[in-house]
N, C-alpha and C positions, 0 to 999 in steps of 0.2 A: 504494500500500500504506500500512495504517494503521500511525506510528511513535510508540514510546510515548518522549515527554522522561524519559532514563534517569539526566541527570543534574541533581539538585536544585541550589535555586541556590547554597549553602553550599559543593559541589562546585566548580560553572563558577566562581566567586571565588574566587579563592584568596588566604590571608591571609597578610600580610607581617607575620608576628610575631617575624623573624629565629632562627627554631628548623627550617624547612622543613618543618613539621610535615604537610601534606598527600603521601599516595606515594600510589601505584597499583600495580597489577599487568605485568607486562611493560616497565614502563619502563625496565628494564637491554637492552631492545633499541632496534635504531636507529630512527627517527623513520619512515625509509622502508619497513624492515621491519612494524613497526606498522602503516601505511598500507595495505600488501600484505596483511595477514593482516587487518583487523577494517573491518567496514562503521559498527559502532558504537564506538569506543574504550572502555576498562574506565575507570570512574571514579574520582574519587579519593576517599579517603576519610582522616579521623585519630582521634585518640581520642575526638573528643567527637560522632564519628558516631554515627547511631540503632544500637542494639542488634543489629538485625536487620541490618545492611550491614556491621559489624563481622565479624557473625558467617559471616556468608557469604564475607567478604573473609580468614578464616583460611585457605583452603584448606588444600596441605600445612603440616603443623604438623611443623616439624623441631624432634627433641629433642636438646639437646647436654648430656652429662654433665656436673655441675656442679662435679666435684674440678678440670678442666682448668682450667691456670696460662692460659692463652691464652683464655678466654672473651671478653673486649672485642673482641680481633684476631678469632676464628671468629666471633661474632655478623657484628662489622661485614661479614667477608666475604663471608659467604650473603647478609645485606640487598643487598648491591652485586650479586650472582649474581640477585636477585629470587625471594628468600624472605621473605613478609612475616608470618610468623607463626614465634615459637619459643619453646620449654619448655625452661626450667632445669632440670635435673633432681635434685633432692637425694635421690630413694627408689632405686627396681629399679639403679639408674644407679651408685651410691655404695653402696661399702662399709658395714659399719654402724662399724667402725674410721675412715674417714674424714669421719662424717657432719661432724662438726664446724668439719671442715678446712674442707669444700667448703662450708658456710653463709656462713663468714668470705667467701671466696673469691666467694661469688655476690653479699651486700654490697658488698664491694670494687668488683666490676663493673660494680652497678646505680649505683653513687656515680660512677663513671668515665664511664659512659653516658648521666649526665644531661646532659652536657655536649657533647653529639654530638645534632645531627641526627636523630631518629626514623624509622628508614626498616623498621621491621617491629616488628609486638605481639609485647611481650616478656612471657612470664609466666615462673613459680616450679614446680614440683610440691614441695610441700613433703610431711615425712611427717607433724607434727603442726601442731594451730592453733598451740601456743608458739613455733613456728617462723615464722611468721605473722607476729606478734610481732615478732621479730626481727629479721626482716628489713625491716620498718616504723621499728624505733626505730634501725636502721644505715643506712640511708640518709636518712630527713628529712623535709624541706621541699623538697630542690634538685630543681626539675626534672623531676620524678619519671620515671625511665623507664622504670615496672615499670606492667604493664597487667592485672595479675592472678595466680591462683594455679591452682592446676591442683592437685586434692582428691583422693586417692587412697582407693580401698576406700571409695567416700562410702557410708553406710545410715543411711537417717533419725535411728538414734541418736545416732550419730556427728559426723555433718551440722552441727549444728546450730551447734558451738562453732566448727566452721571459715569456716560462714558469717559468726558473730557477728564474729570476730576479721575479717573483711576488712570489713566494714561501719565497723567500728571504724578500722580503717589510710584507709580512705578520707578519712573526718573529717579523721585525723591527717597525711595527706599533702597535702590537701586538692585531691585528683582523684579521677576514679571509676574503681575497680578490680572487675575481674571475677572470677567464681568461673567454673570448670568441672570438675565433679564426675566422679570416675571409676568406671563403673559395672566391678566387678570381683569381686565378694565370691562368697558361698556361697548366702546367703539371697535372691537376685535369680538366683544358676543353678539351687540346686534347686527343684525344681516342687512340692513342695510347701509351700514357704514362701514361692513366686515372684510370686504376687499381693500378696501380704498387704505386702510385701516393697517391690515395685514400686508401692502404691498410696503407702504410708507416704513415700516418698521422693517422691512426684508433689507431696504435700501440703505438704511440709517446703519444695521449691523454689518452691512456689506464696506461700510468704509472704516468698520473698525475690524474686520475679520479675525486679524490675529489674538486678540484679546478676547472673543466672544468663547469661552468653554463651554454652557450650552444652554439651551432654552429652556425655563421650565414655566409648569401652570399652577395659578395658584384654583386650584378647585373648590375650594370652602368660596371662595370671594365668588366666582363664576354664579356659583348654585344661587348664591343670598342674592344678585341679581333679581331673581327670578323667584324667589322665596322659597326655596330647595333644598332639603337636606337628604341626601339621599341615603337608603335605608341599610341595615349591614348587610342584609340578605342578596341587595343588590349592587352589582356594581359599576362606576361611573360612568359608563358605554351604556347602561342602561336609563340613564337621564339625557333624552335625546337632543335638548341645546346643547350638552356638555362635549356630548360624542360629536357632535355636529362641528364645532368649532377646535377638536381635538384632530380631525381631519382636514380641515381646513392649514390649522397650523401645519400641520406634515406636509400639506403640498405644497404653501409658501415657500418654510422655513427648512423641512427637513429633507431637502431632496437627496437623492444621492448618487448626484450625478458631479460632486466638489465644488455645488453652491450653498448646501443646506449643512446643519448644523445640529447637535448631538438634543436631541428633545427627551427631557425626562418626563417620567412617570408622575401623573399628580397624586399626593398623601391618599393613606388609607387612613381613617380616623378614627376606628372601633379597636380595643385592643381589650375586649374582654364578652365573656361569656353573655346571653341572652335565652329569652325564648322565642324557640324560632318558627315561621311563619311553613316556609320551604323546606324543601330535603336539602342534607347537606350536599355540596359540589365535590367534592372528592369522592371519587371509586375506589370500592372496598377493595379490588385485584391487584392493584400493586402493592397492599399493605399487608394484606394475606399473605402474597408471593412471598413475603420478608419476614412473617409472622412479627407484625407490629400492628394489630388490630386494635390493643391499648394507647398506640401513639396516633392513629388517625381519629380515634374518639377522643383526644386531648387537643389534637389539634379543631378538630370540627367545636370543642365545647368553645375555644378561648375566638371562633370567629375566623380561623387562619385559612377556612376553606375560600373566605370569601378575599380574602386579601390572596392566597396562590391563584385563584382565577382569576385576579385583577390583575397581577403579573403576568399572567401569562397573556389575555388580550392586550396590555399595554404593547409587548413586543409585535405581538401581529397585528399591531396599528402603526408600527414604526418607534415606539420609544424605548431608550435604554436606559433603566434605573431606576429609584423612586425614590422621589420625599418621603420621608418617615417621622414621624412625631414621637414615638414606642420603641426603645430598644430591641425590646422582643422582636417585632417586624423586618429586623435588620437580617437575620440568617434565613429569613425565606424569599429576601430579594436574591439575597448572595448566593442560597443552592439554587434558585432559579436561575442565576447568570452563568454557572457553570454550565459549556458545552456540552452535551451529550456524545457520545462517539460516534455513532451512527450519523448524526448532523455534521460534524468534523471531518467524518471521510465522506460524506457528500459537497461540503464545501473543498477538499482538498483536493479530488476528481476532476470538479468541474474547472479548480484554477488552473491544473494540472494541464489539462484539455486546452484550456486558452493558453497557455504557453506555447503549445506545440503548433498553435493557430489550429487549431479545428475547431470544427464548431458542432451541429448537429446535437442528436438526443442518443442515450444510453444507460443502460439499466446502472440505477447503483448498487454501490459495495456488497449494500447488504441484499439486495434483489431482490426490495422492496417496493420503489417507485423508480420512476423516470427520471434521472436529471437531464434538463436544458440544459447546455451550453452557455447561450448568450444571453435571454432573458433570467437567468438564477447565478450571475457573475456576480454582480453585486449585491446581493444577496450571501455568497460565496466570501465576497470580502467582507462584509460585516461579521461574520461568525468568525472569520480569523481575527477581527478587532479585537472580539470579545477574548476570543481563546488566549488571545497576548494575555491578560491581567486575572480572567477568570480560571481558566485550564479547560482541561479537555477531559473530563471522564474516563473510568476505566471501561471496556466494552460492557462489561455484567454493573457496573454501579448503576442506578438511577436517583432522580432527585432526593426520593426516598430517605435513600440511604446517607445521602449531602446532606440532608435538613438534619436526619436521625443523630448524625456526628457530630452537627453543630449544636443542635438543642439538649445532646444530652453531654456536655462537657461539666 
């Protein structure tokens, strides 16, 4: 079978800068465990990885309220639990009576932080660009260990000054910081300002591309529009403005043809048990398979059926990762982002095929289905994205067993 070298050599060397600057995904589990579960290992990657490995290597993006006196200690925690992604929160999160507290307080944090080990991209959600600002001229020069901002209610008008100001912090911190704009407003959900809207904001990121890490939605804000909460049993593809403009945005923003841009998953909000309306969404057959019939009744009680099928439509709508609110929520993004092998040797087949220029259809690996050639290429490259930071499964692992190893540490 053909294997694609997943790890560049930047990665396989790793640099003795005394910061530990290089993590990965999975490596708060054991070495052996590891072994067991990936045919490929997840890569490592740090901040001065390509745009596009960074972005993929966000996975779950855990938010932590930014008034909390304990910020260094919770950051550091999750990083060690393997979370490698998390937002500050200075807006939805904070008071507007504490906004000023919790600025000082994320300061304070990022200045404590630079002096630790980087074991997860940290950003900001700030509510304004002065904010921006400020948190640029309170922390420095030291070590910087702030990886970006995260743009609330972004619209082309608006846009502008909060990119300028990270542009500007970058110089002055002198590292590269990322923007991720929050698609949340009124004139990108109603339909009739929804092009005009959505073209205006394509343009605006198009002249800051290198700095744009990636797009996300804020979906509590979209639903309140429209006075919406949607229900745990269901999920946000079944709230049809949501899904409606969740499509929209992938055709703008997220093409992938190297004009669109890495689109996250919007939050799942429920992180506990109910009474439920529906049957649960998870099939007893792969849990049986595993004799883990007490771990899919755990998972079905605490609601986690409706959050895996929320990941799993997110990707077959085009998005990679997700907000998360809930630690817990974190390892069921994370065994979801893990390649499967079977998907891996149909991605590596078809890239294969386009090397040698052929084109055409041909059974795959596993003589299952059909792979295309030229329509499932890029398709093809996205799974190898993913396999850079996520890994590649062993042929007999399934998510199952991913989830199983990370829930039960």
């Amino acid at each position: 079978m053909f294997f694609i070298d997943l790890q560049p050599q930047h990665d396989r060397l790793r640099a003795d800068d005394g910061k530990g600057a290089y993590v990965r995904h999975f490596d708060h589990l054991t070495q052996t465990v590891r072994d067991e579960l990936f045919a490929v290992s997840p890569g490592e990657f740090d901040r001065s990885s390509p745009r596009t490995v960074l972005a993929n290597a966000l996975g779950a993006t855990l938010y932590v309220p930014g008034v909390r006196d304990d910020l260094v200690r919770a950051i550091t925690r999750r990083a060690a639990e393997g979370v490698r992604s998390v937002v500050i929160d200075l807006e939805d999160a904070v008071a507007d009576r504490y906004v000023d507290q919790a600025l000082e307080n994320v300061v304070k944090a990022l200045v404590d932080l630079s002096g630790v080990p980087q074991q997860t991209m940290l950003f900001v959600r700030v509510r304004t660009p002065e904010h921006i600002r400020q948190i640029i001229d309170g922390i420095g020069e030291v070590n910087c260990a702030l990886n970006g901002f995260v743009l609330p209610k972004f619209t082309a008008s608006t846009g502008a000054r909060f990119l300028g100001e990270i542009l500007s912090g970058s110089e002055r911190v002198g590292t590269r910081l990322f923007a991720m704009p929050v698609i949340e407003t009124p004139d990108v959900l109603y339909r009739e300002t929804r092009d005009d809207a959505l073209s205006a904001v394509r343009d605006l990121l198009g002249q800051y591309r290198d700095i744009v890490l990636a797009v996300r939605f804020g979906a509590t804000d979209l639903c309140g529009l429209f006075g919406i909460r949607r229900d745990r049993d269901l999920t946000i593809y079944h709230v049809g403005v949501v899904a409606e403009l969740i499509s929209e945005v992938v055709n703008h923003l997220g093409r992938a043809d190297g004009t669109g841009y890495t689109i996250t998953g919007p939050v799942w909000e429920y992180f506990a048990g109910h009474e439920r309306l529906f049957r649960p969404q998870l099939r007893s057959t792969p849990f049986e398979d595993r004799d883990a019939r007490s771990f899919r009744h755990e998972l079905v009680s605490k609601d986690f059926d409706g959050l895996i099928r929320e990941i799993v439509l997110d990707r077959a709508n085009g998005l990679t990762g997700k907000t998360v609110i809930h630690p817990s929520h974190v390892a069921a993004v994370h065994a979801l982002s893990v390649v499967p092998h079977e998907e891996f040797s149909d991605a590596a087949d078809i890239l294969e095929v386009g090397i040698s220029g052929d084109a055409g259809v041909r059974a795959s690996g596993y003589r299952n289905k059909m792979n295309e050639m030229r329509p499932h290429r890029r398709w093809a490259e996205r799974v190898q994205d993913r396999a850079r930071v996520f890994g590649v499964a062993n042929p007999e692992v399934s998510h199952v067993d991913i989830l199983t190893a990370l829930l039960d540490r």
